[in-house]
VOGUKE-507407 format. One record per residue: chain; z, y, x of N, C-alpha, C in turn; residue in one letter; residue number from 1. Coordinates in Angstrom, 3 decimals. Atoms other than C-alpha are relative to their C-alpha. Example, Ala and Ser with C-alpha at 12.3 -4.5 7.8 and 13.67 -1.06 7.14 Angstrom:
REM residues 2
<node><unit>A</unit><n_pz>0.000</n_pz><n_py>-1.190</n_py><n_px>0.890</n_px><ca_pz>7.800</ca_pz><ca_py>-4.500</ca_py><ca_px>12.300</ca_px><c_pz>0.000</c_pz><c_py>1.200</c_py><c_px>0.900</c_px><code>a</code><pos>1</pos></node>
<node><unit>A</unit><n_pz>-0.060</n_pz><n_py>-1.190</n_py><n_px>-0.820</n_px><ca_pz>7.140</ca_pz><ca_py>-1.060</ca_py><ca_px>13.670</ca_px><c_pz>0.730</c_pz><c_py>1.090</c_py><c_px>-0.770</c_px><code>s</code><pos>2</pos></node>
This chain:
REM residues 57
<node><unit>A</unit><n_pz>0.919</n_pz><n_py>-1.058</n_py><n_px>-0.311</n_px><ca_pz>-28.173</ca_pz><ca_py>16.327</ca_py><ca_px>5.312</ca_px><c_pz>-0.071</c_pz><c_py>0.127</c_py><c_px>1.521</c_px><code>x</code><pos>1</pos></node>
<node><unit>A</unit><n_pz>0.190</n_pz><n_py>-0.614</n_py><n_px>-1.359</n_px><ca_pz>-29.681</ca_pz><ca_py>16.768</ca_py><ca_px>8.798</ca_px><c_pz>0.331</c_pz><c_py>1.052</c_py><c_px>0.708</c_px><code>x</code><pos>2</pos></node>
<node><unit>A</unit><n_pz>-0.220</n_pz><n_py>-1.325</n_py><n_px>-0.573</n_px><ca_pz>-28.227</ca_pz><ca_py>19.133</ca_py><ca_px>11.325</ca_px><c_pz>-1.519</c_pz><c_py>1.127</c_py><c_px>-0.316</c_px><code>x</code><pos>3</pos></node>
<node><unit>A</unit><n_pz>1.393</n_pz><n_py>-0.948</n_py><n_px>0.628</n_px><ca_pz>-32.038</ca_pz><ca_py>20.607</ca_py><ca_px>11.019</ca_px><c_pz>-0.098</c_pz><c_py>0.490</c_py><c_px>-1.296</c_px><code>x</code><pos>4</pos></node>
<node><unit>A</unit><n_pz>0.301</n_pz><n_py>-0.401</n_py><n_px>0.935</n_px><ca_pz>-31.788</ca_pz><ca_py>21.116</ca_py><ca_px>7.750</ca_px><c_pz>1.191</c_pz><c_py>0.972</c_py><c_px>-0.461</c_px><code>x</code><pos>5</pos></node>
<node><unit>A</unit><n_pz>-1.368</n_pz><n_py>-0.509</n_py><n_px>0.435</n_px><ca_pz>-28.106</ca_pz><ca_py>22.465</ca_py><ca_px>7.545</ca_px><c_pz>-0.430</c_pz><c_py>1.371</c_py><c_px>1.098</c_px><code>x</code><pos>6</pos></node>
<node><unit>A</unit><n_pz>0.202</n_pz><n_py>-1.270</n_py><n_px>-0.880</n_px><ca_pz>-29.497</ca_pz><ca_py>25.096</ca_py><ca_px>10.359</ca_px><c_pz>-1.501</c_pz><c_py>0.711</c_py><c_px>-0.554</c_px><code>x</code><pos>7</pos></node>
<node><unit>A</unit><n_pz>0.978</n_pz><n_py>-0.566</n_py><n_px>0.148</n_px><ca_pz>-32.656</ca_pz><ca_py>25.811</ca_py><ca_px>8.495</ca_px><c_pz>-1.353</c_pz><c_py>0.003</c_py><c_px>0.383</c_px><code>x</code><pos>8</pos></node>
<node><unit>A</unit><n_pz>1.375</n_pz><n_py>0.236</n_py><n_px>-1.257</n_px><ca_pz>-35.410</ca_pz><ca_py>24.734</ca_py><ca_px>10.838</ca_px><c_pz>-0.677</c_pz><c_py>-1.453</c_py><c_px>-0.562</c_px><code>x</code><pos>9</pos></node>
<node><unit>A</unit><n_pz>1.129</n_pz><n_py>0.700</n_py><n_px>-0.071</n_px><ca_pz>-38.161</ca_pz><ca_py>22.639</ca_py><ca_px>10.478</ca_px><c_pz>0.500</c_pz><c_py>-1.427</c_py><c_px>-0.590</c_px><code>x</code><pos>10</pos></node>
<node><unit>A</unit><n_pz>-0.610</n_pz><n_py>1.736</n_py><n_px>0.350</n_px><ca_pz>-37.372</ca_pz><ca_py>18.712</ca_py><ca_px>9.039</ca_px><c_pz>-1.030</c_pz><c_py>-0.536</c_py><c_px>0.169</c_px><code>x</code><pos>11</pos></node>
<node><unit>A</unit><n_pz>0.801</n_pz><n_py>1.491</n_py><n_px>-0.101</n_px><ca_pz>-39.283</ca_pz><ca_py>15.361</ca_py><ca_px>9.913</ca_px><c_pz>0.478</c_pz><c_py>-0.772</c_py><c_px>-0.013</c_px><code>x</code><pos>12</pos></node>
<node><unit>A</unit><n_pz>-0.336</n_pz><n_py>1.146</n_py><n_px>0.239</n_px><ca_pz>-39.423</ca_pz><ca_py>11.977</ca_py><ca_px>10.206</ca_px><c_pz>1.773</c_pz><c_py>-0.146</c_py><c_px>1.065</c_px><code>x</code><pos>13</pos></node>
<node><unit>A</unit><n_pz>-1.155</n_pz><n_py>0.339</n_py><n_px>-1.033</n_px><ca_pz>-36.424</ca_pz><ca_py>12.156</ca_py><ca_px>13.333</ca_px><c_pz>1.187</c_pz><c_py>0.445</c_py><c_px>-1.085</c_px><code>x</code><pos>14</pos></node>
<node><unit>A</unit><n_pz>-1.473</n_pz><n_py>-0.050</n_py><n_px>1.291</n_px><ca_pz>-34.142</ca_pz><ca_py>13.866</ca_py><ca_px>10.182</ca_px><c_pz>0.361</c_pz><c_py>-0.592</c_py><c_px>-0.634</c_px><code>x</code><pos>15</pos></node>
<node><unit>A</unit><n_pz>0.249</n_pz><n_py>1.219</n_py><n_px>0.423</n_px><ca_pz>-35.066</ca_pz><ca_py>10.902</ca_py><ca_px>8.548</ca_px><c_pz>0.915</c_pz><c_py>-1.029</c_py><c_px>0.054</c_px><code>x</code><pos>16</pos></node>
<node><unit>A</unit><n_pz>-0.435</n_pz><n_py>0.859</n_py><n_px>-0.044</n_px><ca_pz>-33.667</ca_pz><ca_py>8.786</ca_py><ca_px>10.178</ca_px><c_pz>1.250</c_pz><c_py>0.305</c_py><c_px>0.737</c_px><code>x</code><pos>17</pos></node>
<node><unit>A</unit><n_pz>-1.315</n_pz><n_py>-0.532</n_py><n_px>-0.269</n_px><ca_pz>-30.800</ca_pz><ca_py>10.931</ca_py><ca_px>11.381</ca_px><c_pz>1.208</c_pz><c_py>-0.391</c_py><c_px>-0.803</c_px><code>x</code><pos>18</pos></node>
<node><unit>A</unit><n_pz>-0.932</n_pz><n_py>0.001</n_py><n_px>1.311</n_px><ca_pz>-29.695</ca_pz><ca_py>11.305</ca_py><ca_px>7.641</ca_px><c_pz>-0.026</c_pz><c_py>-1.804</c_py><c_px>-0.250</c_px><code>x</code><pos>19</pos></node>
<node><unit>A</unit><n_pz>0.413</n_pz><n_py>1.912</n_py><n_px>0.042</n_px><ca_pz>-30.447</ca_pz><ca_py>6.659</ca_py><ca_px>7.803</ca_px><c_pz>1.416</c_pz><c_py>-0.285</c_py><c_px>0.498</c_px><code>x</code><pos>20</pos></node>
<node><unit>A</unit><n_pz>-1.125</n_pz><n_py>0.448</n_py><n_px>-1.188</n_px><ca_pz>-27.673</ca_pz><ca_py>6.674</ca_py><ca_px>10.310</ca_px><c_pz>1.024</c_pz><c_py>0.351</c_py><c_px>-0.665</c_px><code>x</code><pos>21</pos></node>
<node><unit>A</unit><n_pz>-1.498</n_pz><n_py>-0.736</n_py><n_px>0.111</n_px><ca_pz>-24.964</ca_pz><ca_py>9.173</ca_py><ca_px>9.184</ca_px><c_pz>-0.263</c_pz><c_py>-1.098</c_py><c_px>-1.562</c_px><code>x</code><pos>22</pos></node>
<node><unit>A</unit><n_pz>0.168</n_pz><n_py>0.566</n_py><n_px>0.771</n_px><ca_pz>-25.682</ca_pz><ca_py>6.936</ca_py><ca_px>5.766</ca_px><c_pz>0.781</c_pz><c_py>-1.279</c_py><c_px>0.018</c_px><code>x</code><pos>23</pos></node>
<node><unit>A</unit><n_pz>-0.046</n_pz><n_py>1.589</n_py><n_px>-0.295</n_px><ca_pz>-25.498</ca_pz><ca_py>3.511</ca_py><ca_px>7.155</ca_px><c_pz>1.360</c_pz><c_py>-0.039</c_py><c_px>0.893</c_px><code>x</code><pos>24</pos></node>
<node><unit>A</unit><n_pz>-1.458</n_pz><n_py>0.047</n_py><n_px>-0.694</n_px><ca_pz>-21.908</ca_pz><ca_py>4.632</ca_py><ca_px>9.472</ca_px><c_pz>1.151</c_pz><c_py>0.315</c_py><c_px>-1.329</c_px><code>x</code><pos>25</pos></node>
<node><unit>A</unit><n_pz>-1.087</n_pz><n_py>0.295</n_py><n_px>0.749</n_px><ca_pz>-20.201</ca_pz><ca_py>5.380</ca_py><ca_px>5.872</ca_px><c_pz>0.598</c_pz><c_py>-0.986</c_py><c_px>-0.148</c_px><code>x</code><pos>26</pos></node>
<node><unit>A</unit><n_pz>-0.723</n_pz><n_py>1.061</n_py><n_px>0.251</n_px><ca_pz>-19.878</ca_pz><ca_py>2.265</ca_py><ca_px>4.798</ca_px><c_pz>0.558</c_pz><c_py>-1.012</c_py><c_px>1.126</c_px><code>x</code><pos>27</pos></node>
<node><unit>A</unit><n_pz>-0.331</n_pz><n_py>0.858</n_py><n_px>-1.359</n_px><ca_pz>-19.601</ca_pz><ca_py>0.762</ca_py><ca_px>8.176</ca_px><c_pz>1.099</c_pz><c_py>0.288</c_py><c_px>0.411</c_px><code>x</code><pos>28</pos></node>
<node><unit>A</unit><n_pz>-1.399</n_pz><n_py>-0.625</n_py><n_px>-0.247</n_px><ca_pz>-16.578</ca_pz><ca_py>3.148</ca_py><ca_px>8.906</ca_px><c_pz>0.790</c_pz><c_py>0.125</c_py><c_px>-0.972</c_px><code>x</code><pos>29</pos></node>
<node><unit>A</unit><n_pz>-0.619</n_pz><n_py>0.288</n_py><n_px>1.199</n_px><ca_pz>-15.555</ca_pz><ca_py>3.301</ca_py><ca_px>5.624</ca_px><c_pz>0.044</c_pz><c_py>1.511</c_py><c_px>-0.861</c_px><code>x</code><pos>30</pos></node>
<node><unit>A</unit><n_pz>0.249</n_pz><n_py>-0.976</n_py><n_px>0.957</n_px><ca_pz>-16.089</ca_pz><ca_py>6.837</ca_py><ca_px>4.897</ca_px><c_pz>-1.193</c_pz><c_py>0.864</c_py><c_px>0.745</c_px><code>x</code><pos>31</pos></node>
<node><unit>A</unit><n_pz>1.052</n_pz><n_py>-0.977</n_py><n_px>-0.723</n_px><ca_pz>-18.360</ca_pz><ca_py>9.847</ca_py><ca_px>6.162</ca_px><c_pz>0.343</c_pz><c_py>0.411</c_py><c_px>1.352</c_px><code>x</code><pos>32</pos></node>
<node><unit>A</unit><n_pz>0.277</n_pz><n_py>-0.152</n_py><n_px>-1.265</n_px><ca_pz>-19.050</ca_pz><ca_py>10.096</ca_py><ca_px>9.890</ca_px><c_pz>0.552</c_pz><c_py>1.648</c_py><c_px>-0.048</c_px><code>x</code><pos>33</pos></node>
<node><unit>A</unit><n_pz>0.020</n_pz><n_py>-1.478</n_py><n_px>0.320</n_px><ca_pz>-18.748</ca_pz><ca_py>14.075</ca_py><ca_px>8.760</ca_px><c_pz>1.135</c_pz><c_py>0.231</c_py><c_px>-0.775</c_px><code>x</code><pos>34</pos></node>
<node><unit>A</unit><n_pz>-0.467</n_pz><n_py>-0.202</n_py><n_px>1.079</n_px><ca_pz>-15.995</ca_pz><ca_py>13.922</ca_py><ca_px>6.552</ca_px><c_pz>1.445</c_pz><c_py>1.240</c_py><c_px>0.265</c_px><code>x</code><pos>35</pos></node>
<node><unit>A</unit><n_pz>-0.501</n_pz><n_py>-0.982</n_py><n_px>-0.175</n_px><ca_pz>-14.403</ca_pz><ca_py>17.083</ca_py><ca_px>6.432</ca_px><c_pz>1.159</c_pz><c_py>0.727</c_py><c_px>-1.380</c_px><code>x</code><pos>36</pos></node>
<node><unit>A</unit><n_pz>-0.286</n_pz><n_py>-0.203</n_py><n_px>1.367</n_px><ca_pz>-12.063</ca_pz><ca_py>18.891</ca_py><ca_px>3.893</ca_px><c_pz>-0.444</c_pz><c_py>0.992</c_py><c_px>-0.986</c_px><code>x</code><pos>37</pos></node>
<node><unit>A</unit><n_pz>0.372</n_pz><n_py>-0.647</n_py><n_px>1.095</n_px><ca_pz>-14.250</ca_pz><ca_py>21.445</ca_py><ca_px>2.729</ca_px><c_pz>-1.448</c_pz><c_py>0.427</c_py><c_px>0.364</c_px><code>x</code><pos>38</pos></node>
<node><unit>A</unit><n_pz>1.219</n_pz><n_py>0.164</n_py><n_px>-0.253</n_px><ca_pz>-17.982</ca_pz><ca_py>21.754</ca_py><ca_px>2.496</ca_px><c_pz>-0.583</c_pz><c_py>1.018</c_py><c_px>1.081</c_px><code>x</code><pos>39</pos></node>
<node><unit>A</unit><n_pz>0.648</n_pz><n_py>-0.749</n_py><n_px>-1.148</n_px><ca_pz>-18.465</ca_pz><ca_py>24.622</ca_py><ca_px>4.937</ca_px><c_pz>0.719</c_pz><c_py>-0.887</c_py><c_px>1.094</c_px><code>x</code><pos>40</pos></node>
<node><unit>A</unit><n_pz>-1.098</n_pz><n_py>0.920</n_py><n_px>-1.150</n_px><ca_pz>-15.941</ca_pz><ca_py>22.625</ca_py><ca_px>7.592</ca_px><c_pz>-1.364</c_pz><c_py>-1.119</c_py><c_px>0.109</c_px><code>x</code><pos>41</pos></node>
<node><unit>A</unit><n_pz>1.068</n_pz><n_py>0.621</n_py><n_px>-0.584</n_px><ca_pz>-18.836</ca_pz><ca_py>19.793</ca_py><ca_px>6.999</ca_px><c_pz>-1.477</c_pz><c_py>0.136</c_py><c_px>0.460</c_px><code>x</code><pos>42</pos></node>
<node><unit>A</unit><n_pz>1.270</n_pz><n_py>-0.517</n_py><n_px>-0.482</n_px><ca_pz>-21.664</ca_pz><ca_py>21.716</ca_py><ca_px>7.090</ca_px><c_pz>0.143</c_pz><c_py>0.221</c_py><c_px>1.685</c_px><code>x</code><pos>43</pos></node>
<node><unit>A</unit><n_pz>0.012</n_pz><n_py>-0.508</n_py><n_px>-1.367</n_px><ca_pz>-20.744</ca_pz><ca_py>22.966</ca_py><ca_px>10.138</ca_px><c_pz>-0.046</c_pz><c_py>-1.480</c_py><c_px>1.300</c_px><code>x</code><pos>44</pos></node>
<node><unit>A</unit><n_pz>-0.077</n_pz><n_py>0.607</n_py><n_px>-0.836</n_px><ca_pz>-19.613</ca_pz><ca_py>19.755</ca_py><ca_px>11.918</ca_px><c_pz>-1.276</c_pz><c_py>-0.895</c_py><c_px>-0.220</c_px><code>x</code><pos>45</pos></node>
<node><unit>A</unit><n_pz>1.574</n_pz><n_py>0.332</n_py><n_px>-0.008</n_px><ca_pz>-23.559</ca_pz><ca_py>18.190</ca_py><ca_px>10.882</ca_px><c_pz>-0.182</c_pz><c_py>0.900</c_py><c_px>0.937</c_px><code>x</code><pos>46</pos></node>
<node><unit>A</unit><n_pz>0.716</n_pz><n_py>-1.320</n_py><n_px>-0.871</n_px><ca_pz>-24.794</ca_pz><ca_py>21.161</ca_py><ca_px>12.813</ca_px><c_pz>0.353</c_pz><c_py>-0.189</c_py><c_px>1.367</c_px><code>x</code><pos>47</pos></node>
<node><unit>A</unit><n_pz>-0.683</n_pz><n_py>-0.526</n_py><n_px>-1.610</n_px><ca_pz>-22.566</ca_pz><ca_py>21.543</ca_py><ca_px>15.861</ca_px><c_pz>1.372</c_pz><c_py>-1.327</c_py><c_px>0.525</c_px><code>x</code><pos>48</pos></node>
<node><unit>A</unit><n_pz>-0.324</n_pz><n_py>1.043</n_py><n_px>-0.728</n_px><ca_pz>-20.199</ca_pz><ca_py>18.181</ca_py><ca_px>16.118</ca_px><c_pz>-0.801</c_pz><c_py>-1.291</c_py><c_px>0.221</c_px><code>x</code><pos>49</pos></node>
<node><unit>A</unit><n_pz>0.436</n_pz><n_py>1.790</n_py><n_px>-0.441</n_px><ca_pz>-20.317</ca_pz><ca_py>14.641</ca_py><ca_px>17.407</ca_px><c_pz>0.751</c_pz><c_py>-0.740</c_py><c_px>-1.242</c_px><code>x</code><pos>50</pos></node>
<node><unit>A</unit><n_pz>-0.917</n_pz><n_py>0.652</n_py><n_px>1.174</n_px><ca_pz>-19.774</ca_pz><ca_py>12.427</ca_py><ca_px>14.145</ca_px><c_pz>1.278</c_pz><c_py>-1.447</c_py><c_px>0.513</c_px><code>x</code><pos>51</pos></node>
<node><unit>A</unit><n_pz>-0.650</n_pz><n_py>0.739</n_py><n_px>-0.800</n_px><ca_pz>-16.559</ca_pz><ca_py>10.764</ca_py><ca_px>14.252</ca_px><c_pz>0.105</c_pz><c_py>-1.370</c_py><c_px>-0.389</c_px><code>x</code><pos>52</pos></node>
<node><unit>A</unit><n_pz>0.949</n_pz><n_py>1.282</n_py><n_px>0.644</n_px><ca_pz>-17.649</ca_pz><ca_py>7.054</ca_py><ca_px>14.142</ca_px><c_pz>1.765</c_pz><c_py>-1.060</c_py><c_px>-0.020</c_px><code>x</code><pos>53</pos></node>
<node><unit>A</unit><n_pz>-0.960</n_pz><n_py>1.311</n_py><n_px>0.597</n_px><ca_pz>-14.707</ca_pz><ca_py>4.213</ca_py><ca_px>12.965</ca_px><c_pz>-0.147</c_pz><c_py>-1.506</c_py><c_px>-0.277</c_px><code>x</code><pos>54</pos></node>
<node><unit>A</unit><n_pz>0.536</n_pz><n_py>1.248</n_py><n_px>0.258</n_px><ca_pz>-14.468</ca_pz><ca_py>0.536</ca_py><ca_px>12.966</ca_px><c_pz>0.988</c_pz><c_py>-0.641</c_py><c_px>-0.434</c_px><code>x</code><pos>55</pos></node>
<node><unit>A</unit><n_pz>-0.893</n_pz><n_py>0.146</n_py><n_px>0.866</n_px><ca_pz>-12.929</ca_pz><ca_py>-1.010</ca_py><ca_px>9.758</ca_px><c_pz>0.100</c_pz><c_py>-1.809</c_py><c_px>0.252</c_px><code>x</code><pos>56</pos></node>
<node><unit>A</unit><n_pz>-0.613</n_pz><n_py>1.129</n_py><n_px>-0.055</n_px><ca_pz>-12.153</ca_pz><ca_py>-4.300</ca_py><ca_px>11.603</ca_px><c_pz>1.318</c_pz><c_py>-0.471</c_py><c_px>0.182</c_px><code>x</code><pos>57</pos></node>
């Protein structure tokens, strides 16, 4: 889910391909860019952190 959409505001194509990315860094990192232990904890860090990106080489 797009920070925009987790704050309520407006969504387009740029959420698009926001939500493309945080998508395409699971499996690349091996889990969720966002992965938090409880759904407000991730809501929040969509919204207001920097996802934390991993490299499963």
């Amino acid at each position: 889910m797009a920070p925009e959409r987790v704050m309520g505001s407006q969504t387009g194509p740029s959420s698009d391909l926001w939500s493309l990315g945080a998508t395409l860094a699971t499996p690349s990192g091996g889990h969720s860019p966002f992965r938090r232990p409880a759904r407000p904890a991730k809501l929040h860090a969509v919204a207001y952190e920097e996802p934390v990106l991993t490299d499963r080489r």
